[in-house]
Structures are given as C-alpha cells and as structure tokens.
C-alpha positions in Angstrom: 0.0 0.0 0.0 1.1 3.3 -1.0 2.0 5.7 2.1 3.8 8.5 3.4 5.0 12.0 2.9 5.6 12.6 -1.2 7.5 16.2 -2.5 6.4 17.0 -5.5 8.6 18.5 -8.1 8.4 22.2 -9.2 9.5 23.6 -12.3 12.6 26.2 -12.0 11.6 28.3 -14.7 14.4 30.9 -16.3 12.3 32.9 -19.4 9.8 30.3 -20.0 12.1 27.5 -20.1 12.6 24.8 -17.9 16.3 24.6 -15.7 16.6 21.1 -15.5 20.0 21.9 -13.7 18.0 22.8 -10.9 15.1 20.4 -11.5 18.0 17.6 -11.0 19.4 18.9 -7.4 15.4 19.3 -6.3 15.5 15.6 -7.0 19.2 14.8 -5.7 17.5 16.9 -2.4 14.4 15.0 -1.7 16.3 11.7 -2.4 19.0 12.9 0.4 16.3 14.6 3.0 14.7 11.1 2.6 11.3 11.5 1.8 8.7 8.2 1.2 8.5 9.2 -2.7 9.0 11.7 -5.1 6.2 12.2 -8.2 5.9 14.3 -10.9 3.8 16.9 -12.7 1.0 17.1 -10.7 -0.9 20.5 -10.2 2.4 22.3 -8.4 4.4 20.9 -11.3 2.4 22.5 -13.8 1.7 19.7 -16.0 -0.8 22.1 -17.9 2.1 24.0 -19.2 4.5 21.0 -20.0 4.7 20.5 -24.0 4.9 16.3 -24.7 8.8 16.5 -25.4 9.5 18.7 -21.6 6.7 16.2 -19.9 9.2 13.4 -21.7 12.4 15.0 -20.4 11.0 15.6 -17.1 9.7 12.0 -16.5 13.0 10.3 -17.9 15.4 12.6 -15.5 13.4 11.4 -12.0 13.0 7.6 -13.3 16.6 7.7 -14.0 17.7 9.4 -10.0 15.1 7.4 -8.3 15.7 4.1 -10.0 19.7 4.8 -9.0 18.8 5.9 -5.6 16.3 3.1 -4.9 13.4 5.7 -3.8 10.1 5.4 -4.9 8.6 7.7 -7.2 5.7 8.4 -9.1 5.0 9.9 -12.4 1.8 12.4 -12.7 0.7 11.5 -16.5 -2.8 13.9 -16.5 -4.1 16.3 -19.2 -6.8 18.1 -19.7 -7.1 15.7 -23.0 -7.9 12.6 -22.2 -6.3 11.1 -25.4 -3.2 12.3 -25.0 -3.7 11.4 -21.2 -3.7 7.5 -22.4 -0.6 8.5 -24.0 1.5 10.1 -20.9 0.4 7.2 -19.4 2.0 4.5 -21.7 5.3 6.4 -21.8 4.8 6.6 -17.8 4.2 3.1 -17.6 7.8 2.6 -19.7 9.5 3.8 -17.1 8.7 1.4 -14.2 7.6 3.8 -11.6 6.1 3.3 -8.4 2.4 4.8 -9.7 1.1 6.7 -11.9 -1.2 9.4 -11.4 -4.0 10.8 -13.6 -6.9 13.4 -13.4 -10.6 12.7 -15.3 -11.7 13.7 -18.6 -11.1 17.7 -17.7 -13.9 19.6 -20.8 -17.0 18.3 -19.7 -18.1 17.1 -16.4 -18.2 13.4 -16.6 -20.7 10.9 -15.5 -19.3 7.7 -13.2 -19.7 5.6 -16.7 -17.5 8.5 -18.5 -15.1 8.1 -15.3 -15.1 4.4 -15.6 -14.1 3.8 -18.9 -11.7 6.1 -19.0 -9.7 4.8 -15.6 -10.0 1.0 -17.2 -8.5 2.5 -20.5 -6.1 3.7 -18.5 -5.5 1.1 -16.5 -4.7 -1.0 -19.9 -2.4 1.6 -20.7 -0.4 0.9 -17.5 0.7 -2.4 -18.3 0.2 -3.3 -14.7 1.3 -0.2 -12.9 -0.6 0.8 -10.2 -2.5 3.8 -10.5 -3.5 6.9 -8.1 -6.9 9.2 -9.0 -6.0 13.1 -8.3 -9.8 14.2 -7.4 -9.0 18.0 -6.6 -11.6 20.6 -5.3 -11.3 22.7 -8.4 -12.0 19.4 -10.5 -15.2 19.4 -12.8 -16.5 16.7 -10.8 -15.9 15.9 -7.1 -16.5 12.1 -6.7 -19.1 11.4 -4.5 -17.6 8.3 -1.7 -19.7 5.7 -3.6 -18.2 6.7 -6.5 -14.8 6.5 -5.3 -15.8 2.9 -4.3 -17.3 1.9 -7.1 -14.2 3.1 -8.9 -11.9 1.5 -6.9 -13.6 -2.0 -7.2 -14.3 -1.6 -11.0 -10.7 -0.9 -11.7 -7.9 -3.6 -10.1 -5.2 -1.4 -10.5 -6.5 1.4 -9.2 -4.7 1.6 -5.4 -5.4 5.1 -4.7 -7.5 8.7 -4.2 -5.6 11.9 -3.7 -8.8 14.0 -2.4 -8.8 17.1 0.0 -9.9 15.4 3.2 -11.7 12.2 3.5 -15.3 13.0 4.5 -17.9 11.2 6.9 -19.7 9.8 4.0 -16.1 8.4 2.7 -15.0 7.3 6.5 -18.4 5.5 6.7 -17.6 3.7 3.3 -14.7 2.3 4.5 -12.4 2.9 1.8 -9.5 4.2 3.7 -8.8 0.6 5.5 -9.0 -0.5 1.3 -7.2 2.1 -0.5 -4.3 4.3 -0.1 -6.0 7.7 0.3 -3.8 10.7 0.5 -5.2 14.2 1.7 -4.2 17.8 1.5 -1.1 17.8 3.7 -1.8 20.5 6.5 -4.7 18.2 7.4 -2.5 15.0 7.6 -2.4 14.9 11.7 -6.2 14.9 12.0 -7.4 12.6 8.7 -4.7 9.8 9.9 -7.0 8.7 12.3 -9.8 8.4 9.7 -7.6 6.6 7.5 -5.6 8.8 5.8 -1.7 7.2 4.3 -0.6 10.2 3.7 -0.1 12.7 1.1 1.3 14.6 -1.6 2.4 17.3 0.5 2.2 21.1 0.2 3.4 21.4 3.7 6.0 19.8 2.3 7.3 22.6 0.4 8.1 24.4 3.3 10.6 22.1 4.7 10.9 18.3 3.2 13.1 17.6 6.2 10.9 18.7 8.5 7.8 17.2 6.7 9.0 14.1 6.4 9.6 13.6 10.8 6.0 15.2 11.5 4.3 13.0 8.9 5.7 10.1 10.1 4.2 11.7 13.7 1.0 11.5 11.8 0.7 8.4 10.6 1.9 6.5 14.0 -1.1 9.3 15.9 1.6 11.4 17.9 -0.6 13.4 19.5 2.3 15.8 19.5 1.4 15.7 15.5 -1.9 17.2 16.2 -0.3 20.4 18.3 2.0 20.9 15.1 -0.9 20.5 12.3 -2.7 23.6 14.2 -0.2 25.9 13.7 0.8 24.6 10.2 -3.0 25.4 10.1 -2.7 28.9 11.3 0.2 29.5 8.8 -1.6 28.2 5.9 -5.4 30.1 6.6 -3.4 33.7 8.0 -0.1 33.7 5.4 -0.6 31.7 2.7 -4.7 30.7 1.9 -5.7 35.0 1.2 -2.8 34.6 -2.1 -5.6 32.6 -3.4 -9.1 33.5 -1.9 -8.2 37.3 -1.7 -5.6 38.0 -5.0 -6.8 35.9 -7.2 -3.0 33.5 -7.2 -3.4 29.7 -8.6 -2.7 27.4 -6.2 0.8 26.3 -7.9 1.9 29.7 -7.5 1.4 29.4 -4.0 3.4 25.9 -3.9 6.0 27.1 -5.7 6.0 30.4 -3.5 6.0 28.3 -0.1 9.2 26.1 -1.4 11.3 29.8 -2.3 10.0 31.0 1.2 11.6 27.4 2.5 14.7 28.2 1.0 15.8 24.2 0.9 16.3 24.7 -3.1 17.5 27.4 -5.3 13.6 27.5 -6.6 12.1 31.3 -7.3 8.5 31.8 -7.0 8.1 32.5 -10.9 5.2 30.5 -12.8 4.9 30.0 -15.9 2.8 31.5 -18.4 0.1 32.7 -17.8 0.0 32.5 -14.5 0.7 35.0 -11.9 4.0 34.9 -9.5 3.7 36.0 -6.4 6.2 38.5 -5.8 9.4 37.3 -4.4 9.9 40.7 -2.0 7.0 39.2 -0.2 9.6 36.1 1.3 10.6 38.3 3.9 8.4 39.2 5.8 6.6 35.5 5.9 9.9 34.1 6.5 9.7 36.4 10.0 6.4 34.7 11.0 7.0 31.3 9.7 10.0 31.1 12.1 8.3 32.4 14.9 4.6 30.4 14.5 7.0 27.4 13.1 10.2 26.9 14.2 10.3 23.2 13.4 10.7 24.5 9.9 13.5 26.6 10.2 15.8 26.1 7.1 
C-alpha cells in the first residue's frame, strides 16, 4: 500500500524554459532529505504547461535518479485531454515507476460511466502499474464516496484517491482501511486517524526535512502531531490561503512560493505563463512569521 509524505517536483523556470539543472538537485534533495516518494507533474508541477517532449524530459530525469537511488517515485501522467492522457500514461508506464497518477476527462463534467471507462483505459495503458486518482476541489467533478468505491472495485489497478480530506460519508464507506488515500497535507495529523496514508504534501514545500519527521508523527497518531498540524493550520489560513481567496493566485503559485520562502532549493517563485507569481519581495516578511509560528521549519 502506498504511504507516506511525497515532495512533489516544481518547475525552475528561467524565461519560459525549464532549468533542469536545478530540477536535477530538487531531486538529488528530496532523495537525500529522505522523503517516502517523489512524483511528478502534478498541479504544483504544472503539468498544464509541459509540452509532450518537456513532460518526456521531465519523467525520464526522475526515473533515471530514483531508480539509482532506490526511492520510490511516481510519475503524474494527467491532461486536460484525455487522449493524449492515455498516452503520458504508456510512456509513464515505460519507465517502471512506483504509480502513476491521472486526473478525469477535464472539458466536460463526466458521469461515473465516462469516469469508468476512462480509468480501465487507462489502466490497460499501465501495463500493470498501479494507478492513483488526483480528485481535486477545483476538478469538474468531485466524486461522491460511492463513487470513489465503485471506482476502486471496477478498476484492479486502481490503489489510490488523492482527495482534500476524506469526509464522513467516505469514512463510513470504509475505503480508507482499502485504499491508499492521501489528503491535502496540513490536514495530515487529524485525517490519519480516519484513514488517511498520507499525502502529496504542500506542507511539504516548506521544509521536506521537517515534513518528512511530522508526517511520520502523523501516521503512527503522535498526539504531538496534532499540536503541530494547528499551527501549520494557522500559517496556511493567516499567510498563505488570502494569495488565493483574496488575489486571485493559482494554487501552484502558491506551492512554488512556499518552497522559495523554505529556501531548501534554489527554486524562485516565478510560474509559468500565464499564470501569476507571487512577488518574491514578499519572502521576507513570511519568513519572519514562519520562524516564529514554526520553528520546526526553520531552514
């Protein structure tokens, strides 16, 4: 089963192009702060911007480090169309990772059918890799729990739900003691004792180092874990949350912004186009109250 804290990567972008200089020492970082997996091109790695040959480049450089280093990764083959979806997912699956990860059909707001036969085509396309469902607020659909477990036992290879939190309707399904579900980080301490087995961690931007020791708090229910998640909490809704709900900022550019605030890689804030970057100057003064709401994070 499919657990822990996973760092996702971040594009370094230098005038629209991608430093994969950089994007190799994010890697070589998360492999040496020991993190439970790396993946790939997920929302924060802006797989919305990646053309097929980057998406290519990008999935070939972390095989290649993770394979060498013996550290699991996964590779996040979604797109908006589903066709070419089926084909990230092939290349993907050529490259032996831990899991792959995919969004639904993205246009039109699809029925459970629609979902349905588009996970078991992709499922055929993974060639027997296991495969994670990214279910995101802002998605066209949010999966109702039944439908997530009449997904799950439709589709064999389907291990896993990457969802915001997991609901009463979803804890009274019991799908969490099936299925590796993974929940918006800064709620890991309190969802682990519905089930939660981890997540693909925007905390985690912050400080991988520092993630990595409070998640496993999480999963083995510290208590401690539970005293931390409330001021993570209180960072999140009082620093970082009014970027999006007040100016209008995408909530990569606020990924990408947390992990330059961090300071753990030579990452800037800038997205690329056309979204907004949150202004760099801004590090400053967050840095101040990160360090003094949480010093556990401390570069």
């Amino acid at each position: 089963m499919i657990s822990g804290n996973w760092a996702t990567l971040l594009l370094p972008i230098d005038d629209e192009k991608i430093n994969f200089g950089q994007l190799a020492e994010q890697i070589d970082y998360y492999i040496e702060a020991g993190v439970d997996g790396i993946y790939s091109n997920g929302t924060a790695g802006e797989f919305y911007t990646q053309s097929e040959v980057e998406f290519e480049q990008i999935s070939e450089l972390l095989a290649e480090k993770c394979h060498q280093a013996d550290m699991p990764f996964q590779i996040g083959a979604s797109h908006c169309h589903p066709q070419a979806a089926i084909e990230r997912v092939k290349f993907a699956a050529s490259l032996s990772p831990t899991a792959i990860q995919v969004i639904l059909p993205d246009w039109f707001p699809c029925s459970f059918d629609v979902a349905k036969v588009f996970l078991e085509k992709v499922e055929q396309a993974a060639s027997g890799i296991d495969i994670v469902l990214y279910n995101p607020p802002h998605a066209k659909v949010n999966l109702t729990a039944d439908e997530l477990v009449g997904l799950y036992d439709a589709v064999p290879n389907l291990v896993g739900f990457k969802l915001p939190r997991i609901t009463p309707e979803l804890e009274a399904s019991g799908l969490a003691s099936r299925a590796s579900i993974f929940v918006a980080g800064h709620f890991l301490a309190t969802d682990a004792y519905k089930g939660a087995k981890g997540a693909y961690s925007n905390v985690c931007c912050l400080n991988p180092m520092a993630t990595q020791t409070w998640t496993q708090d999480c999963l083995a229910l510290n208590p401690r874990a539970l005293e931390l998640e409330n001021r993570i909490q209180q960072f999140m809704a009082q620093e970082i949350a009014p970027y999006i709900t007040e100016q209008g900022y995408c909530n990569a550019a606020v990924d990408k912004f947390m992990a330059a605030l961090g300071g753990w890689s030579g990452i800037s804030s800038t997205m690329r186009f056309p979204f907004a970057t949150i202004p760099m100057r801004d590090i400053e003064h967050k840095l101040k109250i990160r360090n003094e709401l949480l010093p556990e994070f401390k570069a």
